[in-house]
Structures are given as C-alpha cells and as structure tokens.
C-alpha positions as CSV (number, residue, x, y, z in Angstrom):
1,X,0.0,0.0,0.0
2,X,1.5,3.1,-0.8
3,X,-0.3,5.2,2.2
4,X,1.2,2.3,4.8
5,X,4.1,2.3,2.5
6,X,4.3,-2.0,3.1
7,X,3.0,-4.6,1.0
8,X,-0.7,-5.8,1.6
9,X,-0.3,-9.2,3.1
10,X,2.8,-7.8,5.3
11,X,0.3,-4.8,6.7
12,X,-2.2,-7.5,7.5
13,X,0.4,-9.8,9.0
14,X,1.4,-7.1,11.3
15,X,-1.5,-5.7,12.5
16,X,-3.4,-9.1,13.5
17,X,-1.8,-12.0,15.3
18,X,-4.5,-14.5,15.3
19,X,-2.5,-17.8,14.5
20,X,-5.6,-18.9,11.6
21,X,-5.6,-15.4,10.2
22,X,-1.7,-15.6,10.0
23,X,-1.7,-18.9,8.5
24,X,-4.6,-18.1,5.5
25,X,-2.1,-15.2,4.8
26,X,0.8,-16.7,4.2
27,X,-1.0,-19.7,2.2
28,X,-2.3,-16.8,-0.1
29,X,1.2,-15.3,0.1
30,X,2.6,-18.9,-1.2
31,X,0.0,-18.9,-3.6
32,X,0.5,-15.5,-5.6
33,X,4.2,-16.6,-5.5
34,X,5.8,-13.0,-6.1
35,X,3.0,-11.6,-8.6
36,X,2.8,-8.2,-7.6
37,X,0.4,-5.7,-8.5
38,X,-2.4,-7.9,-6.9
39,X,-5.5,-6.6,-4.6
40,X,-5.6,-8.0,-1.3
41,X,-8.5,-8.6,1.2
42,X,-9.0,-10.9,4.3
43,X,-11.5,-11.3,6.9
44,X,-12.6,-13.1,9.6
45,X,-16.6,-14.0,8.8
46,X,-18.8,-14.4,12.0
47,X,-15.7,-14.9,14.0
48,X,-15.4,-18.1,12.6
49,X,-14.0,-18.3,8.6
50,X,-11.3,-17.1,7.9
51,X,-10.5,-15.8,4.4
52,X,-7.8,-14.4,2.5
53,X,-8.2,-13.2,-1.7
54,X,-5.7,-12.0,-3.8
55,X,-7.4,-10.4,-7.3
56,X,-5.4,-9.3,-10.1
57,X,-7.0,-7.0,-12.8
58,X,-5.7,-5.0,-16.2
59,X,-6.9,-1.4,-17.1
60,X,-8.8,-1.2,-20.6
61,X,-9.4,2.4,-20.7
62,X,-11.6,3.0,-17.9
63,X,-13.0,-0.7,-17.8
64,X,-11.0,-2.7,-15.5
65,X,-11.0,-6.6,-16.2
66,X,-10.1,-9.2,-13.4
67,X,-7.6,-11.8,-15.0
68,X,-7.3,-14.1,-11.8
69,X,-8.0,-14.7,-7.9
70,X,-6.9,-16.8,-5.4
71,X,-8.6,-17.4,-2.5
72,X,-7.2,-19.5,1.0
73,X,-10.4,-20.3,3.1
74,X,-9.7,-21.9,6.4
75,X,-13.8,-22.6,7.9
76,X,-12.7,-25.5,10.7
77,X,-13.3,-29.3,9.6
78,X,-13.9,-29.6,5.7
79,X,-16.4,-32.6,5.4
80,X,-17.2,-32.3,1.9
81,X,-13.5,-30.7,0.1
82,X,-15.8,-30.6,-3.2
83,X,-19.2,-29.0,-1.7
84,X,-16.9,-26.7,0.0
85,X,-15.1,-25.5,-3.2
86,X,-18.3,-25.1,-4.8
87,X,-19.6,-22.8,-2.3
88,X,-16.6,-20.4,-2.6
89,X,-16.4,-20.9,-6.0
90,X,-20.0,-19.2,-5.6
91,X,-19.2,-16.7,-3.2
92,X,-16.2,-15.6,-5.9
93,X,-18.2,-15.6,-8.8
94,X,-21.0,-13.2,-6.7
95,X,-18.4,-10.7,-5.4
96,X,-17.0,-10.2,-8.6
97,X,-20.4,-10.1,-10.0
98,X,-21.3,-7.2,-7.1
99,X,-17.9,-5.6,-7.5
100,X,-18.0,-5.0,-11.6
101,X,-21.0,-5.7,-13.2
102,X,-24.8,-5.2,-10.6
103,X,-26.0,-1.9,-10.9
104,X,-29.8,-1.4,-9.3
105,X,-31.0,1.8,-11.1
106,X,-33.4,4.1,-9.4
107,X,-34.8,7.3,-10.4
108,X,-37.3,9.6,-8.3
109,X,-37.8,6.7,-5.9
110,X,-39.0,4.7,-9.0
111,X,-37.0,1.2,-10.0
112,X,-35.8,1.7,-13.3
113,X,-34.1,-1.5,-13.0
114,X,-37.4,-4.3,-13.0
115,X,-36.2,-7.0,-14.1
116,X,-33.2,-9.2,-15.4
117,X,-33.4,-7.8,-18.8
118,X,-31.2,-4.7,-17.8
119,X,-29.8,-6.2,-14.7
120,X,-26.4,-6.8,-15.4
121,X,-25.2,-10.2,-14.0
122,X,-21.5,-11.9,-14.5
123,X,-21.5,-14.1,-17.1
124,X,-19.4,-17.0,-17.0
125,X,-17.1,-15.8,-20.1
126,X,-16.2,-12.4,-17.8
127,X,-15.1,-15.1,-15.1
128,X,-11.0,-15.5,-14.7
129,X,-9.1,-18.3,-13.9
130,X,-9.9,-19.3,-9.8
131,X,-7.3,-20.9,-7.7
132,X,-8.6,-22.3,-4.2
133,X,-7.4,-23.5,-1.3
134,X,-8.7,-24.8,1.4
135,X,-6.8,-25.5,5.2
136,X,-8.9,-28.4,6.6
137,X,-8.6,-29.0,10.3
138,X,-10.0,-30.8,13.3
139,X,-11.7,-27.7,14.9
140,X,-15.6,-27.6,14.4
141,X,-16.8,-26.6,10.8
142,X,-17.7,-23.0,10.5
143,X,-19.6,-21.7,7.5
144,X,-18.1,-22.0,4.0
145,X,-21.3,-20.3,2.4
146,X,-21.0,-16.3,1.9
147,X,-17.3,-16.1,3.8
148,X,-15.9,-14.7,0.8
149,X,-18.2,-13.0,-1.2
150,X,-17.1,-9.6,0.5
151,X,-13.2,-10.1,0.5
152,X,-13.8,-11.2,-3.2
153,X,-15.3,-7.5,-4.1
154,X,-13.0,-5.8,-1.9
155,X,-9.8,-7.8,-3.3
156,X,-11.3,-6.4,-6.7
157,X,-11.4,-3.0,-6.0
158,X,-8.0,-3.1,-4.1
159,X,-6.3,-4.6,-7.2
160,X,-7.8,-1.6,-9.3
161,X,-6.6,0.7,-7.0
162,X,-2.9,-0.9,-7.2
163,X,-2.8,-0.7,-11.0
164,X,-4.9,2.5,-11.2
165,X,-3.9,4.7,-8.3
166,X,-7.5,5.3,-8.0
167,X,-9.7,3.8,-5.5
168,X,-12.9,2.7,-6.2
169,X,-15.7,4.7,-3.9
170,X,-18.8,2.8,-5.4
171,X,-19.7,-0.1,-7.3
172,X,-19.7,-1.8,-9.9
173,X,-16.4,0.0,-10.4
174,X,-15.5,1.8,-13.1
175,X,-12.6,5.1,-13.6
C-alpha cells in the first residue's frame, strides 16, 4: 500500500496475530508466488472463517477486467472438500459479479431496473481463472457459504486501486 508504505499481506500480518488469520495469509502469500500488482482482502466471517483473496486486474481504458483470484479459506473441519469449493467458487463468482457488473438503477424513488433484462449479471465468459485452497482441520466446521463473497469485491477494487492509483468509492467499479 503506498499510504502504509508496506505490502498488503505484510500490513495485514502485522497488524493481526491471530494464529488462523496468519496462516490463511501466508498460504495466499505462497500462492501468488511473487505476482505483484495484486489486490488483497481478508476477513474473519462471523468470527469463525477465515479468508484471504488475492485479485489481479488489467486497465482497458476506464474498464478494469479481473484476469485471476486466489482465495485461502480456512472454515474448521472440511467434510465435503468438493461441496466446499463449490460454495466459494460461488461466493467468488458473486463478489465479482457485485464488485464490476450489478448496478440497481433508481430514479425519483422509482425502480428503473425491474427486471433481469437490464440487470447486469456476470456471465461466466467475464469469469477468470480461480485458484482455491482450502486449510482443513479438526476444529468444528464453520460456515463456508457467503465467507468470501465480500473479501472477493474488496480484493477487486484493491487490485484496481494498485494498478490504477484510484480507488474505487462505489460499485460496480469503473474510472
């Protein structure tokens, strides 16, 4: 980040010492293997999931398209590795959906957006490449459905920021 003049994962790292949120960090850190340039977001969802997304996205003009993510969810014991996947897969697909392409359109208090039609939805060509993994454990399971359907959006608008120098202040994003 240039404000906190450190890298994004390293600013996390430092300023939160919880042993699973560490650990989901460095996985995503192992993951992006030196690619620079990347958004980063991480969260803790309902003190339970943790999360960690790294999002990388090219400038065309004033249209941004996202390339690739990579996501580390850590949500306790993984019973079902392929259910699991699907359900971030999901909650990927939705936050990039949220973070670049829903718009609800409104005018005088009146819904100009009413139905599908011109409700702009991702589509599965403007989906990238998506690199999971999950960090199974013994502790209980926690909730693999909506952890990272926020981080996904904000990892988005972070990686614009890093190849834009202009952060995004409301969605879907656009410069």
């Amino acid at each position: 980040s240039v404000i906190a003049r450190t890298e994004p994962i390293e600013f996390r790292q430092r300023h939160n010492n919880d042993a699973r949120y560490q650990n989901v960090l460095e996985r995503l850190k192992n993951m992006i293997d030196g690619n620079d340039m990347l958004g980063i977001a991480a969260t803790i969802y309902k003190n339970a999931t943790y999360v960690a997304i790294a999002a990388k996205v090219t400038l065309d003009g004033a249209k941004p398209s996202l390339e690739k993510l990579w996501c580390v969810q850590d949500c306790g014991l993984v019973v079902s590795p392929d259910q699991v996947r699907a359900q971030i897969e999901g909650n990927l697909v939705w936050g990039i959906s949220m973070a670049l392409y829903e718009q609800f359109q409104l005018a005088d208090g009146i819904a100009l957006t009413d139905n599908f039609h011109n409700y702009h939805l991702v589509r599965n060509q403007d989906v990238p490449e998506i690199n999971i993994e999950l960090i199974s454990s013994e502790l209980n399971p926690s909730g693999a459905g909506e952890a990272a359907f926020a981080p996904a959006a904000a990892a988005i608008c972070n990686a614009i920021y890093r190849v834009s120098g202009r952060r995004v202040r409301q969605l879907p994003a656009t410069l």
